[in-house]
N, C-alpha and C positions, 0 to 999 in steps of 0.2 A: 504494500500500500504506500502511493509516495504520498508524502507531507506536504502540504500546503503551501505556496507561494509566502514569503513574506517582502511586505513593503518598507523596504529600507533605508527609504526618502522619508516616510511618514515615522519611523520609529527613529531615524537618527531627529528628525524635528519634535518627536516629544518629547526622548533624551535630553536633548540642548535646552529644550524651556524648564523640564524638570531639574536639570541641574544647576540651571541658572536660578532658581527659587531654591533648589538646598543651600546653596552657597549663602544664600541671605540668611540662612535659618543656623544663629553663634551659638557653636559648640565649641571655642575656643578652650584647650583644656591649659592651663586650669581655668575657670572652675570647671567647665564640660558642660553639666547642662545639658547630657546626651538625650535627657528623654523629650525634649524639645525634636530634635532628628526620629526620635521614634512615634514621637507625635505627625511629623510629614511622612514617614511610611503607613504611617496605620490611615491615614487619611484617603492614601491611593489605595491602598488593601480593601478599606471598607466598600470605595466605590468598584471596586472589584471581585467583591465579595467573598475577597481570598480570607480565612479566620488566620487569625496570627495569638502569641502569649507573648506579654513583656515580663521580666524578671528583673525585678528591683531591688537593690542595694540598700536602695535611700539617697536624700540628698539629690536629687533629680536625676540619678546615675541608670537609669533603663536601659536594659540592652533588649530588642525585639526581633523573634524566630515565628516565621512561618514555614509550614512545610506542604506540598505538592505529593501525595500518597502515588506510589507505584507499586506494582503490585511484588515487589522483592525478587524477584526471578536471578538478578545480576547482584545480588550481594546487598551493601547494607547501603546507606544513603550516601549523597553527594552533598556536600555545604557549599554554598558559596559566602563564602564571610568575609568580612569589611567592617572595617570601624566607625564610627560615626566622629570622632573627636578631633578635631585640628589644631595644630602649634602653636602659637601665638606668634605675631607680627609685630614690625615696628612700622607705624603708619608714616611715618615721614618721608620714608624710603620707599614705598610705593608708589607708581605712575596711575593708579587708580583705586578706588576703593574696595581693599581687602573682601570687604563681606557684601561687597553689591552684586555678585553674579553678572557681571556685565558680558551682552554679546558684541564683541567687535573685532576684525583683520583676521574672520575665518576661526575665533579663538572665543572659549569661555574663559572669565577672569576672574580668578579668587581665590583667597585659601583654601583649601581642598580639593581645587581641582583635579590635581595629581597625585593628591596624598590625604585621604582614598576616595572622597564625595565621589569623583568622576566613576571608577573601577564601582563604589556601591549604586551607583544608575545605571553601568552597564550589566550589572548581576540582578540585577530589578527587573531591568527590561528582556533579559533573557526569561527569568521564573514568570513574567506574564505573559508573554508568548504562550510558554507553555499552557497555560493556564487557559487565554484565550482561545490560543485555536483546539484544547482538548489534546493535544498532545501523547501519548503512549508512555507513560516512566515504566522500565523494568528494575529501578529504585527508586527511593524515595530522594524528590528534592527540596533543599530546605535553604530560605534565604535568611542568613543570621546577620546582623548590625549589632555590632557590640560596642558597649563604652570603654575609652579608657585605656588604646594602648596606647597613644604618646605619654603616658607619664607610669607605662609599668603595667595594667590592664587590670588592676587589683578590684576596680567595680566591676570589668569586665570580664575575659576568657577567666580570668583567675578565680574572679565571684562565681560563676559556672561552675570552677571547678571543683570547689569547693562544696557549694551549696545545693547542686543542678546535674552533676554528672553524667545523667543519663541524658543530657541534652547533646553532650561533644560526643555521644558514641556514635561512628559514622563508618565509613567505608575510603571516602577521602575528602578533600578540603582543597578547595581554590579560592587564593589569598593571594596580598602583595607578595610582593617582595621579587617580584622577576619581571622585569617589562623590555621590549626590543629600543633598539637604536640604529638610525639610517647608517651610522659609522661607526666602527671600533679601531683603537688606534691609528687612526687616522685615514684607515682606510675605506672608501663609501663602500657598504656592501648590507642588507641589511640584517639584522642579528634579533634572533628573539631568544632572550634571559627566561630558562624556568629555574625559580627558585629551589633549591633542593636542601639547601642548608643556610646556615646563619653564625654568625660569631656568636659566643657567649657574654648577655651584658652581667658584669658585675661593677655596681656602683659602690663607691668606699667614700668614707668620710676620716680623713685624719682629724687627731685631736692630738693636741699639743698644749699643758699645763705649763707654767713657768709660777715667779712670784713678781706680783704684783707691785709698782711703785711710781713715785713721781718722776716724768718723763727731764727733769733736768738733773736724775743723780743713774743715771745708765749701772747697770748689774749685769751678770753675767749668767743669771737665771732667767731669761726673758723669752715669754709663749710664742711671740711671734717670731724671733730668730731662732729657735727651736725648728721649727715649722719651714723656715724659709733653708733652711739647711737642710734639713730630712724631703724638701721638695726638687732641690738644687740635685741631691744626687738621683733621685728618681730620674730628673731631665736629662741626668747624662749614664741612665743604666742602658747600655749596648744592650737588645734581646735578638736573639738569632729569629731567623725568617724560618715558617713552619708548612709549608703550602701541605693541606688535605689531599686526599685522593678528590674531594671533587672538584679541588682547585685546578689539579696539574691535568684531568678532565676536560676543563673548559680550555684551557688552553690546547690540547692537544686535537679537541674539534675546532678550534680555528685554526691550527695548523693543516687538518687535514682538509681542510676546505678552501685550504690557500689564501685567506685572509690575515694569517703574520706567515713569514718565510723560514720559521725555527724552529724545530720542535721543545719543548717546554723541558730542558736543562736545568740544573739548578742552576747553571751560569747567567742562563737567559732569563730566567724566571730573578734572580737579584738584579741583572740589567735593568728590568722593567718594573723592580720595585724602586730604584734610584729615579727613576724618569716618572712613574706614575704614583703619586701618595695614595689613592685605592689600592693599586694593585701591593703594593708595602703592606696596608694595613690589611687586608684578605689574607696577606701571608704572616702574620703575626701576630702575639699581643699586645694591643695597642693601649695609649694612656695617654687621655686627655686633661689638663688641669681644668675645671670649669666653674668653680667659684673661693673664693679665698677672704676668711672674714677672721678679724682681730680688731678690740680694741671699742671706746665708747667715748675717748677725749683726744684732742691733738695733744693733752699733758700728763696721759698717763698710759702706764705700762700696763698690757691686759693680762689680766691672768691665765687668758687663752687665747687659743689661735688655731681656725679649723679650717681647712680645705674639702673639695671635693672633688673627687676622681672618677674620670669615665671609663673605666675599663674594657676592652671587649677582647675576648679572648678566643683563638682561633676555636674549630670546632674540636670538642673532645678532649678539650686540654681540661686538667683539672683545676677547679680554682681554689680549693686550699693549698694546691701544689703553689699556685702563682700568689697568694697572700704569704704562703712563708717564704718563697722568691722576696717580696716586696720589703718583709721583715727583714730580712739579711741584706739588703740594701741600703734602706733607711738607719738600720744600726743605732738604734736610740729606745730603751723601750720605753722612754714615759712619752712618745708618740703611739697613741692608740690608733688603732684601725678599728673601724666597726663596719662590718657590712653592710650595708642600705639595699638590695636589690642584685640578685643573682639566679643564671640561669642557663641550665648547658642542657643541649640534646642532641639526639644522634640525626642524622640527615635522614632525607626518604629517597627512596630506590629509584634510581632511573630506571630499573625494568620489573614496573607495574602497567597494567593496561591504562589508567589514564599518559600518562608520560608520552606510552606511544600516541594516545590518540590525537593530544595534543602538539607533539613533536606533527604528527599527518595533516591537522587542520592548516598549522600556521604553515608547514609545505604547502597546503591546497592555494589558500590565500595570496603568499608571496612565493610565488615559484625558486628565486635565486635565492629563498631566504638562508639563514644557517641558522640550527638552533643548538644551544647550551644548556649544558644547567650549569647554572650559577650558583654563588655563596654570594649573600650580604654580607654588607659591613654593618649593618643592623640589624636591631632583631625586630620581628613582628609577633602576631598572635599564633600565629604558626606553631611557635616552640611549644605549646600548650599541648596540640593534638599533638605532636613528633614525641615527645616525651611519654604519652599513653599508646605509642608504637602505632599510631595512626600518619596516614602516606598523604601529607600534606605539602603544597606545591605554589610557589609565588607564579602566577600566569596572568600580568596584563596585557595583552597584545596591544599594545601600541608601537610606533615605531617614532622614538621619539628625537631632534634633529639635535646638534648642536647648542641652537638658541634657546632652550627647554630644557636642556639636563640637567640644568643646575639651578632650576627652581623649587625645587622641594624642598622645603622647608625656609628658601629664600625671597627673595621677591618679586613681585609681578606675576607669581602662578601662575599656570595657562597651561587648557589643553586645546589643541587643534579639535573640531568639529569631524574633519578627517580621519584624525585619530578614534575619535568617540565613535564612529560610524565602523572603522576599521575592526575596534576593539570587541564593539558586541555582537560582531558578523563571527568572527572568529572563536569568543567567548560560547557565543550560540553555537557552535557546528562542535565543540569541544563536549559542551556539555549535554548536546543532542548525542554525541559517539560514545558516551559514558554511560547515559541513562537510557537511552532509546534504544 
């Protein structure tokens, strides 16, 4: 029986007006405010008459699932998940207004467009296809919007996990954390990223005590030079380059598709961690300084002085291994470490049936395409199901240019309408080869 025509002028045009109204709709986290986001899903659900359940934390924090019943034939369900929460901006530095969902130069404009409002309209508008045209699932599909992973997911996947369990049990999971690019190292050819793995985030808080006194009789017990010492040799601790099997992986599929000219060495692979700061940090334990607080007078000496560290640590590495690493670097023990946030999992298999079907669509789409799986340098909600040994996969097809790469989490946001039409063609035919 074949499936129904779909018009794809008419659903990229309700895409575009729909995401142009979530993008208005602040869930800057913090504070989030996600159930604001689950209040516009449930709005289109109802006149849809899809039934959906919200799961609330508190504090306006709602993550909202609806599910699409199939009759189980192929295994257990399909998720398609997205977050609802977005990063916060500096408005001054914008060419237009963050949260107005503006259409203009072929482009929707806002925070979230890319990181993920866009990706949760195209997993929207695939689950109501289905929906509308009565579609066949031989699983069950299920659209979940969760709160809360820019800042750690603790109202979201985590609150689930916790409290909901039976919600994350699935079959697999399509999520960020993998999207194409018209060029890679500088070569134009185009590349679609599946996510398969992720660095591990652990965030640390130094703390450093000294004694306290008037800033014109200088001592030599002082929290904040404590601090600035035990930071200084962090900044100059040498950590050796560690590339995974799925790092040396993606390199070794753009070697074999003729897009770099080298097979993935370790020689080659430190070349291009010298030349590229991703590709460095993919290959090893990374550490960022990201806030540094001491002191309450210009004339006095604090009794403390604390920092904060963004850790991410390749895949698999331990991270008690890497805080007594840190310990023996630092060399000081009345500098504390306390862990604020930590999280390691094992990657998913590039040979699972979605993989292939997905690696088949984005072929169908972009005939020259190459496709990868990749490792973030971030983590997503992802690491949630990977760690319950569920086969969870970063899949945005877009193909995204130069001018766009490097607004995620920066400024000016913007997805191509191209993109959005591209993405849920592809998205659709993925998740029709998985469930259908």
């Amino acid at each position: 029986m074949s499936e129904p025509a779909i018009d794809w002028d008419a659903i990229t045009d309700e895409a575009v007006e729909l995401l142009s109204s979530y993008i208005r709709v602040d869930t800057v986290n913090p504070p989030g405010n996600e159930t604001l986001a689950c209040d516009f899903y449930a709005e289109i659900l109802d006149r849809e008459g899809i039934p959906y359940r919200l799961y609330d934390p508190g504090e306006g924090r709602a993550t909202l699932v609806a599910t699409l019943e199939g009759d189980g034939s192929r295994g257990k369900s399909l998720i398609l998940l997205n977050h609802t929460d977005v990063v916060p901006f500096e408005r001054d530095h914008w060419s237009i207004d963050p949260l107005g969902g503006e259409i203009r130069d072929g482009h929707i404009w806002g925070r979230g467009t890319q990181d993920m409002k866009g990706m949760g309209i195209m997993e929207l508008l695939s689950f109501l296809i289905h929906h509308r045209n009565g579609l066949p699932l031989k699983r069950d599909l299920t659209f979940m919007a969760v709160a809360d992973e820019e800042a750690g997911s603790d109202y979201g996947v985590e609150f689930l996990d916790r409290e909901h369990p039976e919600v994350l049990d699935c079959g697999y999971v399509i999520n960020e954390g993998g999207a194409g690019t018209t060029e890679v190292f500088g070569v134009e050819r185009p590349v679609f990223n599946i996510g398969v793995s992720e660095k591990g985030p652990l965030w640390l808080k130094l703390r450093a005590t000294g004694r306290p006194g008037h800033g014109s009789v200088p001592h030599d017990d002082v929290a904040s030079d404590r601090l600035v010492r035990a930071l200084s040799r962090i900044s100059e601790w040498e950590r050796p380059l560690e590339p995974s099997p799925e790092v040396r992986e993606y390199f070794q599929e753009l070697y074999d598709a003729g897009v770099t000219d080298r097979e993935p060495t370790a020689e080659y692979l430190t070349e291009l961690a010298d030349e590229h700061p991703r590709v460095k940090s993919v290959q090893m334990n990374s550490i960022s300084l990201t806030t540094l607080t001491a002191g309450v007078k210009h004339n006095v000496i604090p009794a403390q002085a604390e920092a904060t560290l963004d850790c991410r640590l390749v895949p698999g590495y331990d991270p008690q291994k890497f805080i007594g690493e840190l310990r023996e670097v630092i060399d000081d023990p009345r500098v504390e470490i306390e862990e604020v946030f930590v999280s390691s999992t094992p990657p998913s298999s590039t040979d699972t049936e979605l993989y292939a079907v997905m690696t088949r669509v984005a072929k169908d789409a972009i005939e020259d395409a190459v496709i990868v799986p990749s490792v973030s340098t971030g983590f997503t909600d992802s690491r949630v199901f990977r760690r319950r040994g569920i086969q969870a996969y970063g899949f945005v097809p877009v193909l995204t240019g130069p001018d766009d790469v490097g607004r995620v989490h920066g400024n000016d946001e913007r997805i191509s309408i191209g993109n959005m039409r591209l993405g849920m063609q592809i998205l659709h035919a993925a998740v029709r080869g998985i469930c259908g």
